[in-house]
C-alpha positions as CSV (number, residue, x, y, z in Angstrom):
1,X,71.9,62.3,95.7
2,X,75.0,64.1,95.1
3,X,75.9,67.5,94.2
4,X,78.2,68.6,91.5
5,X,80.9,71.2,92.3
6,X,78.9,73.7,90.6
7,X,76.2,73.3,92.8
8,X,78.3,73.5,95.8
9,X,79.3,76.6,94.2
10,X,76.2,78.3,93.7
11,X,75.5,77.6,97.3
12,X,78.4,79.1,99.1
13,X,78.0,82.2,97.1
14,X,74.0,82.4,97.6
15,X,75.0,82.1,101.4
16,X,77.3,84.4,101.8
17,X,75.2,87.0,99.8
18,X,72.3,86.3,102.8
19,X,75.0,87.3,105.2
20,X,76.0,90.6,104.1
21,X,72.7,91.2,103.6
22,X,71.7,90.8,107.2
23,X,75.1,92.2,108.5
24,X,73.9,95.9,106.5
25,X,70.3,95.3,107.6
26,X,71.9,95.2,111.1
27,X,74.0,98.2,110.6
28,X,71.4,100.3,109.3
29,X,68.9,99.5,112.7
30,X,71.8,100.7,114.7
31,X,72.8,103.8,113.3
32,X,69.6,104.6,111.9
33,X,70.1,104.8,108.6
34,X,70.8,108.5,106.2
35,X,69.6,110.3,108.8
36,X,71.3,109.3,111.8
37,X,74.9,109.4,109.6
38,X,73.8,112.9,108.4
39,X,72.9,114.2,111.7
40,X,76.3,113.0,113.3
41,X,78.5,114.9,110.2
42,X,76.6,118.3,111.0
43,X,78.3,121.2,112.4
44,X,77.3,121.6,116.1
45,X,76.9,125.1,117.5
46,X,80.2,126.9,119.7
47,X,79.9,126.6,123.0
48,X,79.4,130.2,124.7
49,X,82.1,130.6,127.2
50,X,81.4,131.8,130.4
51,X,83.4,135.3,131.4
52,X,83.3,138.4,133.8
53,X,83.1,141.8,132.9
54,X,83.9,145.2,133.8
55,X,83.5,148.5,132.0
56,X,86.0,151.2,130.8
57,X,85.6,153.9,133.2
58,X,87.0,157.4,132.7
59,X,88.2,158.9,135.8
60,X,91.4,161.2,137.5
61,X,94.2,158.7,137.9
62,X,97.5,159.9,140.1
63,X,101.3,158.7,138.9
64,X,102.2,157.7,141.8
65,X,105.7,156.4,142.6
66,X,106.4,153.0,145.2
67,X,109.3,153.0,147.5
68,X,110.8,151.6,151.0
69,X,111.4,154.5,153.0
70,X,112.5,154.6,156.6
71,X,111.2,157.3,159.5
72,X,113.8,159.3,161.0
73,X,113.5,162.5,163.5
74,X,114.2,165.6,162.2
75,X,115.7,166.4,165.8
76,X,117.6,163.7,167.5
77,X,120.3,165.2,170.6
78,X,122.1,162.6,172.6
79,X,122.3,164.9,175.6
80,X,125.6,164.6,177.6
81,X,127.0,166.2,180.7
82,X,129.4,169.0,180.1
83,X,131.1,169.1,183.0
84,X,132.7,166.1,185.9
85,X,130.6,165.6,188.3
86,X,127.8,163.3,190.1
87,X,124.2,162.9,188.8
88,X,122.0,163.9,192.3
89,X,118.5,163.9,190.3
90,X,116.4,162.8,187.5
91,X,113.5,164.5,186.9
92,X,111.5,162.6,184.0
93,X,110.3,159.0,183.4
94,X,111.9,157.0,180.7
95,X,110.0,157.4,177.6
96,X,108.4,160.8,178.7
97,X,107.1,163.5,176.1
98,X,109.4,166.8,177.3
99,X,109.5,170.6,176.0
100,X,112.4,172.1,175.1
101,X,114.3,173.7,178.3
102,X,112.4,170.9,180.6
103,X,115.0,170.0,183.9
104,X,116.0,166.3,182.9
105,X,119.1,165.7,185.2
106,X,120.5,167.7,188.4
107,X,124.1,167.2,189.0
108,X,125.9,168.1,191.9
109,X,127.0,171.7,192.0
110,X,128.1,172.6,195.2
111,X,131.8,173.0,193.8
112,X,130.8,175.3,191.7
113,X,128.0,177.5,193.5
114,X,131.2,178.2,195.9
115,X,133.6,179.0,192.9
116,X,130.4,181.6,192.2
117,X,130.1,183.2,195.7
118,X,134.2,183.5,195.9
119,X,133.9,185.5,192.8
120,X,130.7,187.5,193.3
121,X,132.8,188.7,197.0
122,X,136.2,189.0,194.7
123,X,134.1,191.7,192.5
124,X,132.6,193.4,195.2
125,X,136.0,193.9,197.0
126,X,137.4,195.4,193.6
127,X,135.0,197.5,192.8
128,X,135.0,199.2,196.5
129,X,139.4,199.6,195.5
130,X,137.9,201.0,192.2
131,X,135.2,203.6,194.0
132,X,138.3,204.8,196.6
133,X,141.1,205.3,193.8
134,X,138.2,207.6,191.9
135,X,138.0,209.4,194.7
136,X,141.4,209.5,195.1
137,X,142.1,210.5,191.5
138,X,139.9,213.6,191.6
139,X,141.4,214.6,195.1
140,X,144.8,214.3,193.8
141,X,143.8,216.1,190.5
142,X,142.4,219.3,192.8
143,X,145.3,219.4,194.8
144,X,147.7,219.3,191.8
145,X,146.2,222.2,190.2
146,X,147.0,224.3,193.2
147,X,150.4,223.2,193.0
148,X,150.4,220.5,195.8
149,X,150.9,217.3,194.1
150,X,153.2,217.3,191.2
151,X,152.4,216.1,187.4
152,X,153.9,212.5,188.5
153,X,151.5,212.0,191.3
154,X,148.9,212.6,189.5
155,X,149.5,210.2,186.7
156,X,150.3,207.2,189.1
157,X,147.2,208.0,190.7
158,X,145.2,207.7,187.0
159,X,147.3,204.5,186.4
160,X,146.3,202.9,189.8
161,X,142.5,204.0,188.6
162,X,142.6,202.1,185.2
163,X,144.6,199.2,186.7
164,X,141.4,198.8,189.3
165,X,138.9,199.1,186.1
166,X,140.6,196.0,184.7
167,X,140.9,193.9,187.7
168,X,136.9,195.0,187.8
169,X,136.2,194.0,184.3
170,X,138.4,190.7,184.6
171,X,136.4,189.9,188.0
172,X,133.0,190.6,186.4
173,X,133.9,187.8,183.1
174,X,135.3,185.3,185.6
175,X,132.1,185.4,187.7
176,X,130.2,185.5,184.5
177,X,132.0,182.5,183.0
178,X,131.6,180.8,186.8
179,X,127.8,180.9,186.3
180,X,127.7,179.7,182.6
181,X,129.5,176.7,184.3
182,X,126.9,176.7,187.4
183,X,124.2,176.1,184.6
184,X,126.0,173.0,183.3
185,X,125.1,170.9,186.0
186,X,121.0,171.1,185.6
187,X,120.8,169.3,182.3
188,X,117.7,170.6,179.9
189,X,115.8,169.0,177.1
190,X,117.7,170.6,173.7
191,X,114.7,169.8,172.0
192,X,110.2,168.8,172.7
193,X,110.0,165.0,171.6
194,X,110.2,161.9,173.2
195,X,112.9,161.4,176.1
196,X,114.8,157.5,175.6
197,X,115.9,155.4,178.9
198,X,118.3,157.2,181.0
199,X,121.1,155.9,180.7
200,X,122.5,156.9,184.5
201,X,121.1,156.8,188.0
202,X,121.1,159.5,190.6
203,X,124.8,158.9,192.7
204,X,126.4,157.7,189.3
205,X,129.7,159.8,188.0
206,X,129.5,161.3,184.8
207,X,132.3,162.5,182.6
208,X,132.3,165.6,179.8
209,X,133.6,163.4,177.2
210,X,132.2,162.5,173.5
211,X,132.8,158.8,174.0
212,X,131.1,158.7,177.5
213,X,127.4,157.1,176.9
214,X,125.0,159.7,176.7
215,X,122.9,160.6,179.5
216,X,119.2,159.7,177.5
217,X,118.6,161.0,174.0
218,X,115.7,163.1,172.9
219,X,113.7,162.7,169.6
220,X,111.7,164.9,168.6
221,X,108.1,163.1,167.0
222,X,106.4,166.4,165.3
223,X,106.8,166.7,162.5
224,X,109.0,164.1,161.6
225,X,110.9,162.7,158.4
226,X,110.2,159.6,156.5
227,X,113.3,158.8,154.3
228,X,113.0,157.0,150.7
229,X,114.9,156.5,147.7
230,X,113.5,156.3,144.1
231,X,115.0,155.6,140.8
232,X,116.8,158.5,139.1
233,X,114.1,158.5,135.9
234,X,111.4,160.7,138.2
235,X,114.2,163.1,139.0
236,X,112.8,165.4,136.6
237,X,109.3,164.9,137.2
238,X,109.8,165.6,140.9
239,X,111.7,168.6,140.7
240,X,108.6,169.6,138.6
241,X,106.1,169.0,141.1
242,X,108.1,170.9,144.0
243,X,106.4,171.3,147.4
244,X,103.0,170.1,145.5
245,X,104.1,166.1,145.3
246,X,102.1,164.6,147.8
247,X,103.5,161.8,149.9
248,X,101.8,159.0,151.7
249,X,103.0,156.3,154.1
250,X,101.5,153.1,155.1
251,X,102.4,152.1,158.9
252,X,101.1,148.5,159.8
253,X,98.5,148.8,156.7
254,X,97.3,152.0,157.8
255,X,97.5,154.8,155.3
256,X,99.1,157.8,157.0
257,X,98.5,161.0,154.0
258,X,99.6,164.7,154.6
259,X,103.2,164.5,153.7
260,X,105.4,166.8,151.8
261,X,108.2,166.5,149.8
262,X,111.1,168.7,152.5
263,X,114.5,167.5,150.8
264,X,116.0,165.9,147.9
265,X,119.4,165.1,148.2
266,X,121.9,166.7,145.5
267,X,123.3,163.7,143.8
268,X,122.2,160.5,142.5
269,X,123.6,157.6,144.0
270,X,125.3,155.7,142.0
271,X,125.6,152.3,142.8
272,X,121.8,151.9,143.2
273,X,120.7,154.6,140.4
274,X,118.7,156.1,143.2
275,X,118.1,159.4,144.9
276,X,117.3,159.9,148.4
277,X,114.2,162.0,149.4
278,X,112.9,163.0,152.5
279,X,109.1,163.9,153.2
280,X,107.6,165.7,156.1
281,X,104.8,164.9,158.0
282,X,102.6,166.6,160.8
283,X,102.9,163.4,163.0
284,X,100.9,165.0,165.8
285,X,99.2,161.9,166.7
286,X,102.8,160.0,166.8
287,X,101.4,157.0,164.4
288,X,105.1,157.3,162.6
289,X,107.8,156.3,165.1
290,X,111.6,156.8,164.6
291,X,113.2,153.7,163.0
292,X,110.2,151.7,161.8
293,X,110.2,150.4,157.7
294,X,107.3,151.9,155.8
295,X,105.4,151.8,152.4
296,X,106.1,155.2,150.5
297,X,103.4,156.3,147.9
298,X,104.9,160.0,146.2
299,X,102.3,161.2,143.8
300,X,104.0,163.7,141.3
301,X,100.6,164.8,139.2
302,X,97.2,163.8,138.6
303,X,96.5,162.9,135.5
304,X,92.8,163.9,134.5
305,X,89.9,162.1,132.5
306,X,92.5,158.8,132.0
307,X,90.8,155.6,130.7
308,X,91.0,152.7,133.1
309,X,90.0,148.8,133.0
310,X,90.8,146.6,136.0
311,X,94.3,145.0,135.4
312,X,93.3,141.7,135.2
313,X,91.6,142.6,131.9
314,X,94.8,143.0,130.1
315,X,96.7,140.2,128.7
316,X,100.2,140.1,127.0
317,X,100.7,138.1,123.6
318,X,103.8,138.2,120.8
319,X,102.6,141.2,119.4
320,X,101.9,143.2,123.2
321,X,99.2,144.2,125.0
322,X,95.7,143.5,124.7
323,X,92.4,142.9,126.1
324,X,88.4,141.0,125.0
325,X,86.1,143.6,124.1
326,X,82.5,142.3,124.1
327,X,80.2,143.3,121.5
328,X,76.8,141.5,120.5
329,X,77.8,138.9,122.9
330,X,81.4,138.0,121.1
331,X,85.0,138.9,122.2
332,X,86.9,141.1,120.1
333,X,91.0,141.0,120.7
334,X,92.1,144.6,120.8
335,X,95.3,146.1,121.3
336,X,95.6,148.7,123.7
337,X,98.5,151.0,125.4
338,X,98.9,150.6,128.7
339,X,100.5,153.7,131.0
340,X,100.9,151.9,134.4
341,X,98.8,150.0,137.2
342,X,97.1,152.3,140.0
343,X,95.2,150.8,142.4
344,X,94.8,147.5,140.9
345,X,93.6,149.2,137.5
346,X,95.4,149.7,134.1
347,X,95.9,153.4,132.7
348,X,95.4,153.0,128.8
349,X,96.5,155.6,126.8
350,X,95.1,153.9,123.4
351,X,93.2,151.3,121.7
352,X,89.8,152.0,124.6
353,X,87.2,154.3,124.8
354,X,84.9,154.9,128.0
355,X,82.0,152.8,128.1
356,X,83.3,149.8,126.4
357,X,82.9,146.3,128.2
358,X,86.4,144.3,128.7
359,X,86.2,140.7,129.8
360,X,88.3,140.4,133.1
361,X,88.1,136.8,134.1
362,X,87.7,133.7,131.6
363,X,90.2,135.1,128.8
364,X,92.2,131.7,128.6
365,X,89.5,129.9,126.9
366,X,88.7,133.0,124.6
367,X,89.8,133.4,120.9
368,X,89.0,136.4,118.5
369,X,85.3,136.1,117.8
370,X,84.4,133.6,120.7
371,X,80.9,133.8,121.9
372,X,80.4,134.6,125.9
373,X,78.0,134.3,128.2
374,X,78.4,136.8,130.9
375,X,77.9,136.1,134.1
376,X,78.6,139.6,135.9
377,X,77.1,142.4,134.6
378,X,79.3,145.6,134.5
379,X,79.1,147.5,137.5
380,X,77.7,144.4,139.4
């Protein structure tokens, strides 16, 4: 039997009703029906981000001002031969510790040890001519008051006594000189420090000359200098702080305190806008050696009860500096005022007070208001 169009009609649409209607059953197993498409279009709760902490301690914090400085002796002699003549003796190792006045080279002297006897006999044969022409003198001066020898004798006589006085006196500065020169030829330490390598052997000639190579040269190690420069801007604050700035250096990482601030040189350099300084320091135990590079800490004041966070805690944004504050377990953006760095730790002059808790690691994935979950306890 056939259908009629109609029919046909009716049965496409009946069908295709049956389908949708098993496609939404379908759908609604899957998803789980109002509940499931509720439960997906909630708001789920923020995430707690993990961070590290530290608290605002109040503390004395130093200024303290960085440089490059260099150590220099405050003595340093190159110690040259005054005189021509041939070195015969050396009479300390190379590298040797010496005392002022110490024997370091014997030259040879035997020219000038018999310049020294010729002169000592030259004085003693004037001054026997002087002794005769006194006695003479006060003969003749007897005799011419009786009438014996006449006013002109007399006079010659006095003449040949004061012409015997100067040869004396001339003889006596000559030999005097003669030995000055006799003590050129044992050269001395000018100074206690460290001797270098001498720069001669015993037989070689040595010249008195300013370009001749020095014999050795002599530092002295106690105390010692250590030269640095640092920009003009703490000019005022170090002339404040006078003998009291302290000065530290660092030799090979070591940290070698006790310095003093000796010198500061009277104008400002100024192609680098610096100005030279030099600090003493004890140096008995020779840890600071002439010519070595070290670190230079000056501390101009202390200042007292500063507020301080680690320096990691403070970040920079548009509108400056700031750090996370944590309280009940959220991060707070605050501004703050930061002085310098010391030691790894901020100075804040504003925006902190002591006691509060700043994050100092896991700020990236902090805003205003995040929740945190800390996972080092302050002072931990």
């Amino acid at each position: 039997m056939k259908l009629s169009a109609k029919s046909e009609l009716f049965t496409f649409v009946i069908g295709a009703g049956l389908f949708a209607v098993a496609g939404g059953v379908a759908w609604w197993s899957i998803t789980g029906g109002f509940g499931a498409k509720a439960q997906q279009t909630a708001p789920r709760p923020e995430r707690a981000v993990a961070v590290s902490v530290a608290r605002v301690e109040q503390k004395d914090a130093p200024y303290r001002v960085e440089a490059l400085g260099t150590v220099q002796p405050m003595v340093s002699v190159a110690v040259r031969s005054r005189v021509d003549s041939q070195v015969d003796k050396i009479h300390f190792a190379d590298g040797a510790l010496v005392k002022e006045g110490d024997l370091l080279f014997t030259l040879d002297a035997r020219a000038i040890e018999a310049q020294v006897r010729q002169a000592e006999a030259t004085l003693v044969r004037d001054k026997a001519q002087l002794d005769k022409a006194e006695r003479d003198l006060e003969r003749i001066a007897g005799l011419a008051a009786k009438g014996t020898y006449t006013a002109v004798q007399l006079a010659d006589a006095r003449t040949n006594n004061e012409m015997l006085k100067a040869t004396v006196l001339q003889d006596e500065a000559t030999l005097q000189n003669l030995r000055v020169l006799r003590t050129y030829y044992d050269v001395k330490a000018p100074a206690t420090g460290r001797v270098g390598i001498a720069g001669v052997r015993p037989g070689a000639v040595v010249r008195a000359s300013d370009t001749a190579p020095p014999l050795a040269t002599v530092n002295q190690m106690a105390p010692i200098y250590v030269a640095f420069g640092i920009p003009e801007r703490y000019l005022a604050e170090l002339r404040a702080a006078g003998d009291q700035a302290g000065v530290t250096a660092f030799a090979q990482s070591a940290a070698i305190p006790g310095g003093r601030v000796a010198f500061i040189e009277n104008a400002v350099d100024p192609l680098t806008a610096t100005i030279l300084v030099r600090a003493s320091f004890p140096n008995q135990d020779e840890r600071l050696w002439p010519g070595t590079l070290v670190n230079v800490q000056l501390t101009l004041r202390v200042d007292r009860g500063a507020l301080l966070v680690p320096a990691e805690a403070v970040q920079s944004g548009q509108k400056g500096t700031f750090v996370f504050v944590v309280e009940n377990n959220s991060a707070k953006v605050r501004p703050v005022t930061v002085a310098r760095t010391v030691d790894g730790q901020a100075v804040i002059t504003n925006g902190l007070k002591a006691g509060e808790t700043v994050v100092t690691e896991g700020q990236l994935s902090l805003r205003d208001g995040s929740r945190v979950d800390i996972k080092r306890a302050p002072g931990t």
